[in-house]
C-alpha positions as CSV (number, residue, x, y, z in Angstrom):
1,X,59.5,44.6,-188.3
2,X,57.1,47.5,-187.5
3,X,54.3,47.2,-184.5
4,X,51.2,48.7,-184.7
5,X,49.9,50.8,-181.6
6,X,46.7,49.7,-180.5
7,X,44.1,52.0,-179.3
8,X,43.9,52.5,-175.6
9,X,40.4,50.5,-175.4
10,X,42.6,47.4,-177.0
11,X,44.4,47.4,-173.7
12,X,42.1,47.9,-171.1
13,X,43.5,51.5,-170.2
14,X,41.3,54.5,-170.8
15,X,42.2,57.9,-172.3
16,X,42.5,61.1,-169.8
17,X,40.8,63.0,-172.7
18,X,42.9,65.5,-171.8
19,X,45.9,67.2,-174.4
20,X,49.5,67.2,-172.5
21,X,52.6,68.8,-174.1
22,X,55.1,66.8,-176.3
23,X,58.3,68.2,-174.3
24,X,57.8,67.5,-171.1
25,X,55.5,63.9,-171.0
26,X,55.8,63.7,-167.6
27,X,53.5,67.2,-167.1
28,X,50.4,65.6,-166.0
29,X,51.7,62.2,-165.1
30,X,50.6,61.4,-161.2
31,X,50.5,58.6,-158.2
32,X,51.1,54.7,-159.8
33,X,51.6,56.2,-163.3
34,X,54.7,58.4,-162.4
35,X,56.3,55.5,-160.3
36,X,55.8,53.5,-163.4
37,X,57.0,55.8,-165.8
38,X,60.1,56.9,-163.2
39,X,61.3,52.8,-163.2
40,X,60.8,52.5,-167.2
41,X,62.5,55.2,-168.2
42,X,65.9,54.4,-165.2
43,X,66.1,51.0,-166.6
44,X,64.6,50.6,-170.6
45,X,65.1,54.4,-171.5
46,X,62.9,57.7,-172.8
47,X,61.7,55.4,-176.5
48,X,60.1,52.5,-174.1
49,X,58.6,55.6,-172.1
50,X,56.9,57.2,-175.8
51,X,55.5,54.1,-176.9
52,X,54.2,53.4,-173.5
53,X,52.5,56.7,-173.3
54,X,51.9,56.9,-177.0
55,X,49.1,53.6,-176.0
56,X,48.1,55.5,-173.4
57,X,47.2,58.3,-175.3
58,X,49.4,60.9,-173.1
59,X,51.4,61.6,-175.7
60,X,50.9,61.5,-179.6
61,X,53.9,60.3,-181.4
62,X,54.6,61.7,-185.0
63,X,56.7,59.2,-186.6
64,X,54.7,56.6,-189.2
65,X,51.3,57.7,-188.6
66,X,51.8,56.3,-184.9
67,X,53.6,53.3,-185.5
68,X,56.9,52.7,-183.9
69,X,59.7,50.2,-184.7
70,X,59.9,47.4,-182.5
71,X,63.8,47.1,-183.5
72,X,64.1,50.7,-182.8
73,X,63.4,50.7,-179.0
74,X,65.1,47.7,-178.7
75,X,68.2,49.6,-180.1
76,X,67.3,52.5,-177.7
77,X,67.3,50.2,-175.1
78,X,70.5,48.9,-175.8
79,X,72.1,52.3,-175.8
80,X,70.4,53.4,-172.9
81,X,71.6,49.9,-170.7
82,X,75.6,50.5,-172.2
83,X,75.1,53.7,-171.3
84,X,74.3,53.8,-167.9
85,X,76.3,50.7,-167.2
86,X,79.5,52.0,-168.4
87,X,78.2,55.3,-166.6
88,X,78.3,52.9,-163.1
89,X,81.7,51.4,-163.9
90,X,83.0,54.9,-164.4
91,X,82.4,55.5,-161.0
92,X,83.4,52.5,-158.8
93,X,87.1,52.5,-161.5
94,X,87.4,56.4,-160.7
95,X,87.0,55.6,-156.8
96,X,89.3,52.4,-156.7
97,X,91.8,53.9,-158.9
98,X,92.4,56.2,-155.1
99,X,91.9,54.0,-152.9
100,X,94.8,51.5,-154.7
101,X,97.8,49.7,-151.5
102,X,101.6,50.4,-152.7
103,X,102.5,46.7,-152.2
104,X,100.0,43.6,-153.4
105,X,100.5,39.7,-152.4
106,X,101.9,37.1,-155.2
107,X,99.0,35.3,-157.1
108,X,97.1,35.4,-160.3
109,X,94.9,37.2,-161.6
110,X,91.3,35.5,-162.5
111,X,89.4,36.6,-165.5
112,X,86.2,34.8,-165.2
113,X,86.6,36.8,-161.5
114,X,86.9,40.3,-163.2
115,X,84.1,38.9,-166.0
116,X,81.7,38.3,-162.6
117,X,82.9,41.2,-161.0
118,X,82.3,43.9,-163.4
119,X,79.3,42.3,-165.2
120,X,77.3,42.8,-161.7
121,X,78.9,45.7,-160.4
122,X,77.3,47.6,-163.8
123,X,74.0,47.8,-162.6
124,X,74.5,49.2,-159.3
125,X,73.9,52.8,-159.5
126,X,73.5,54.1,-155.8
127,X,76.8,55.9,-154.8
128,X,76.6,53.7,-151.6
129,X,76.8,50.6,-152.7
130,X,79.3,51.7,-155.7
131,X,81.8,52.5,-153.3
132,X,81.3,48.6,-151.9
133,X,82.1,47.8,-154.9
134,X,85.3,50.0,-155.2
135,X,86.6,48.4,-151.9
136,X,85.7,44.6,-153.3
137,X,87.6,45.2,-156.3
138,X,90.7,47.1,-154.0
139,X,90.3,44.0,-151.9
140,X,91.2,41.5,-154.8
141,X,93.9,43.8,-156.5
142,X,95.4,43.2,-153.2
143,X,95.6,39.8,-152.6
144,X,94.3,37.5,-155.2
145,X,91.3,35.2,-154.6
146,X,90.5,37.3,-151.4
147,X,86.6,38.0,-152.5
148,X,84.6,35.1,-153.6
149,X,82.5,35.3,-156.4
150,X,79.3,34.7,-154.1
151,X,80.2,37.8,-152.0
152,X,79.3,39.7,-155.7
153,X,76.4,37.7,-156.3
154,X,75.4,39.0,-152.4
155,X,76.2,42.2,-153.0
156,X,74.3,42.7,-155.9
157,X,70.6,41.6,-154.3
158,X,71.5,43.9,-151.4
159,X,68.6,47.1,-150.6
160,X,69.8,50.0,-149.2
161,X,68.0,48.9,-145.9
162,X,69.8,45.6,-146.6
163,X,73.3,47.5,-146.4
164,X,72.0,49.5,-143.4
165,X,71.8,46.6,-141.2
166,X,74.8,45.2,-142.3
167,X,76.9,48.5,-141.4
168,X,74.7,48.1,-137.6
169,X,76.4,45.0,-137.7
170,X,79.8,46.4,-139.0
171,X,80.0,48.8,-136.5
172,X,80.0,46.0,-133.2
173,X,82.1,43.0,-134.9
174,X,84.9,41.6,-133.7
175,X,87.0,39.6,-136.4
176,X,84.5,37.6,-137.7
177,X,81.5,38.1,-134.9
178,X,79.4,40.0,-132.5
179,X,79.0,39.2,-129.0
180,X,75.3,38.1,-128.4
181,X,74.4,40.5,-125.7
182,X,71.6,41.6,-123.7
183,X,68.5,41.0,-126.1
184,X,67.5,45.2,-125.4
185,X,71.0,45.9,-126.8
186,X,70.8,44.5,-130.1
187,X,67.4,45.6,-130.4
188,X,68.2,48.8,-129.4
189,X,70.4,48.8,-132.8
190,X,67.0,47.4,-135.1
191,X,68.9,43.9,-134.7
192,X,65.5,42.4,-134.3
193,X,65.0,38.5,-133.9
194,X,63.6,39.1,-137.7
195,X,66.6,40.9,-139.0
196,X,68.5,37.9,-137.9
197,X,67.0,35.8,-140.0
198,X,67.4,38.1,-143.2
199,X,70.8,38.2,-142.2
200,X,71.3,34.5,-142.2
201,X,68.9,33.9,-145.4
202,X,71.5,36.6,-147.0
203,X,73.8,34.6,-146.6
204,X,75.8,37.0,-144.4
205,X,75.3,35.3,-140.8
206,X,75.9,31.7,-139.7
207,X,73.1,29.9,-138.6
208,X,72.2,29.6,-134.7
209,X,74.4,26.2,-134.5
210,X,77.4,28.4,-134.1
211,X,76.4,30.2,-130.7
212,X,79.8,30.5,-129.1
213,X,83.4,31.0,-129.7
214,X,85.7,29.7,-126.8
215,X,89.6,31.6,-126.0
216,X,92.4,30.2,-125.2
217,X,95.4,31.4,-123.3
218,X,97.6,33.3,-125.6
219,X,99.8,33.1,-122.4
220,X,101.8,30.8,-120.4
221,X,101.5,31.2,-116.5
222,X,98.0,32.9,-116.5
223,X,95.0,33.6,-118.7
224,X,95.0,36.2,-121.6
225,X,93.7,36.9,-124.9
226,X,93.3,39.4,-127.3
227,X,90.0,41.0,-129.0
228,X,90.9,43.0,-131.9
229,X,87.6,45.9,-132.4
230,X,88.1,48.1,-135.1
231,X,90.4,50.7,-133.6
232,X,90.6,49.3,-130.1
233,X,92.4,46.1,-128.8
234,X,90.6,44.8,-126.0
235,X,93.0,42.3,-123.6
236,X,91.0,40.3,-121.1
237,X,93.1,38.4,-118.5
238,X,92.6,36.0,-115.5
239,X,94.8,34.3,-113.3
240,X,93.9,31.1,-114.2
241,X,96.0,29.6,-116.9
242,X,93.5,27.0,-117.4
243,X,90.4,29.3,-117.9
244,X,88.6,29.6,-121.3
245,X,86.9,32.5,-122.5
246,X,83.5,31.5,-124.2
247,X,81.3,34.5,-125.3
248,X,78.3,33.9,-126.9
249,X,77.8,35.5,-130.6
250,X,76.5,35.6,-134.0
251,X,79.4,34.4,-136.4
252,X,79.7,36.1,-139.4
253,X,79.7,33.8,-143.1
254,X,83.1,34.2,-145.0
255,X,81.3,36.0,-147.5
256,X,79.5,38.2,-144.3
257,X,83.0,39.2,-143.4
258,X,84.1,40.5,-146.6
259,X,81.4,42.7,-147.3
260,X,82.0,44.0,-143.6
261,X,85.6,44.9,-143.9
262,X,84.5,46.4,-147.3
263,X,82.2,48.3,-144.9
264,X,84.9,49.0,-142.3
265,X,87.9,50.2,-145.1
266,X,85.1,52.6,-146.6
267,X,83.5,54.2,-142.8
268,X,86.4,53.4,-140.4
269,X,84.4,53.1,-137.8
270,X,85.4,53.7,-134.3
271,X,84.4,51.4,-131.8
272,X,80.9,51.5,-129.9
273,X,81.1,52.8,-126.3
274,X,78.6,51.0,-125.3
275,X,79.2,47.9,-126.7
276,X,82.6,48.0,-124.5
277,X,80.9,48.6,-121.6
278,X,78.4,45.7,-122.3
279,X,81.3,43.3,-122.9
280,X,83.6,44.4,-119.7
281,X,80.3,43.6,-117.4
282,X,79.6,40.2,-119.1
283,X,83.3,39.1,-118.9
284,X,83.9,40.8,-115.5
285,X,81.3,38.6,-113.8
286,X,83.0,35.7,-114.9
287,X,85.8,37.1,-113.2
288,X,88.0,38.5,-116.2
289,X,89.3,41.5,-116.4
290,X,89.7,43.8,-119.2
291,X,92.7,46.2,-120.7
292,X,92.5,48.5,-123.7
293,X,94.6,50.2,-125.9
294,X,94.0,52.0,-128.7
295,X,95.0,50.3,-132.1
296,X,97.8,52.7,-134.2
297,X,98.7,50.7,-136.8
298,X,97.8,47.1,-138.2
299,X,100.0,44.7,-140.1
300,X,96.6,42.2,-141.3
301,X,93.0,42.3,-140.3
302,X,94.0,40.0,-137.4
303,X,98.0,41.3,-136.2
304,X,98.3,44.9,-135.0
305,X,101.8,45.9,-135.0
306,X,101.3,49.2,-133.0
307,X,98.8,50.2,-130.4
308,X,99.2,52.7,-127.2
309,X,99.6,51.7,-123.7
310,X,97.0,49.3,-121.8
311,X,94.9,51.0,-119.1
312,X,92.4,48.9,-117.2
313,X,88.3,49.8,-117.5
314,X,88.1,50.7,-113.9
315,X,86.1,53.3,-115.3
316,X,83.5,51.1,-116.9
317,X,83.0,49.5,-113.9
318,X,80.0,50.6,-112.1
319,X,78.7,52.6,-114.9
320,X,74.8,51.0,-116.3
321,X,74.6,48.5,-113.9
């Protein structure tokens, strides 16, 4: 079936009356009209673009007197979406394909996973987010069942500003959550009262019910516990076996903390400074007080098997109080 183009008037749009080249369409194209134009032709392809411009009258097409197939630019289309999907999968494969572990846990594999996983991850075409992907799909080679099928269905709605926050939030968890601080700290880092809520709406942080996680001895004898942050252990003791260590935080979602130790395997981030410091004065004025060591080697995301010596944060102290 064949379409007729209708004159511009037919369409509410009026003519430029001005003449503009057939090789390069986009010459005179400005403002509203070259956004438009840029987002037709990334997602539906250059034959969507003619006809569009073709009813504007910026370009003349010279194919049946002006009348274009219907069927034509759907097959255009068509080509154009395979395309630059199978362009996007080329990329996250070629990344995971180095990033692949020796040695993978027992389980099977899931088809409708791999169905989900590769249908979404084809329309993402930022290199960012592609290498998200890449770690995901490392992630489930791995160990089996490891990334839920709503983390890719998160992942997919995500903006780049979206990401950005996330990796803010990356950067100071521990395990699955972030210690609830001095309100000018997280703000400091854009972690705005608003940002919150995204967060939680994203499904990526709990809700406020869960505003504190409590410690137990990992000790007999005398208070002590471990907080694993990304390349630092932090051991905070007491001499009261009986003590319990309740820091108030954010908890992170189960699908929040995949999509951040997707983060952390792709930046290995080092840990924040300044978040240490924050955390030895809050604990110390309960009368804790805290070790480090530096973090060598990891069995699992929640067992390191080789770290440095412990030294006190005598240091830390004094310092921004």
């Amino acid at each position: 079936m064949e379409e007729t183009v209708n004159r511009p008037e037919q369409h509410g749009l009026q003519s430029s009356g001005q003449s503009h080249s057939v090789c390069n369409p986009q010459a005179d194209l400005s403002g509203g009209l070259r956004r438009f134009n840029d987002l037709v032709v990334s997602a539906l392809g250059t034959a969507q673009r003619d006809w569009l411009l073709s009813v504007r009258e910026l370009k003349k097409l010279q194919r049946n007197n002006g009348r274009v197939a219907r069927t034509d630019r759907a097959h255009n289309w068509i080509n154009h979406q395979a395309i630059k999907r199978q362009a996007n999968l080329d990329a996250i494969l070629f990344r995971a394909l180095g990033l692949l572990p020796g040695d993978v846990k027992d389980g099977p594999e899931d088809p409708d996973w791999a169905a989900r996983f590769f249908g979404l991850a084809a329309d993402c075409a930022d290199p960012e987010r592609q290498a998200l992907w890449s770690q995901l799909l490392v992630m489930e080679v791995e160990r089996p069942g490891s990334v839920s099928p709503l983390v890719l269905r998160i992942l997919a709605t995500l903006s780049p500003q979206m990401v950005n926050w996330i990796r803010t939030v990356t950067r100071i968890t521990i395990n699955n959550f972030f210690i609830r601080l001095a309100e000018d700290f997280n703000t400091d880092r854009g972690l705005v009262p608003d940002v919150i809520s995204l967060l939680e709406e994203y499904g990526i942080l709990r809700t406020h019910k869960d505003t504190t996680k409590v410690f137990k001895s990992q000790l007999e004898g005398s208070f002590s516990t471990n907080l694993l942050y990304n390349d630092k252990v932090l051991r905070i003791n007491h001499k009261d076996a009986g003590k319990e260590l309740v820091l108030p935080c954010y908890r992170l979602t189960d699908a929040g903390t995949t999509l951040v130790r997707a983060l952390q395997a792709e930046e290995n981030f080092s840990a924040d400074v300044a978040y240490i410091l924050e955390i030895v004065k809050f604990v110390r004025k309960q009368g804790y007080s805290v070790l480090q060591a530096d973090i060598l080697k990891r069995h699992s995301n929640n067992v390191v098997s080789k770290h440095s010596p412990f030294f006190e944060l005598y240091a830390l102290r004094g310092l921004g109080s």
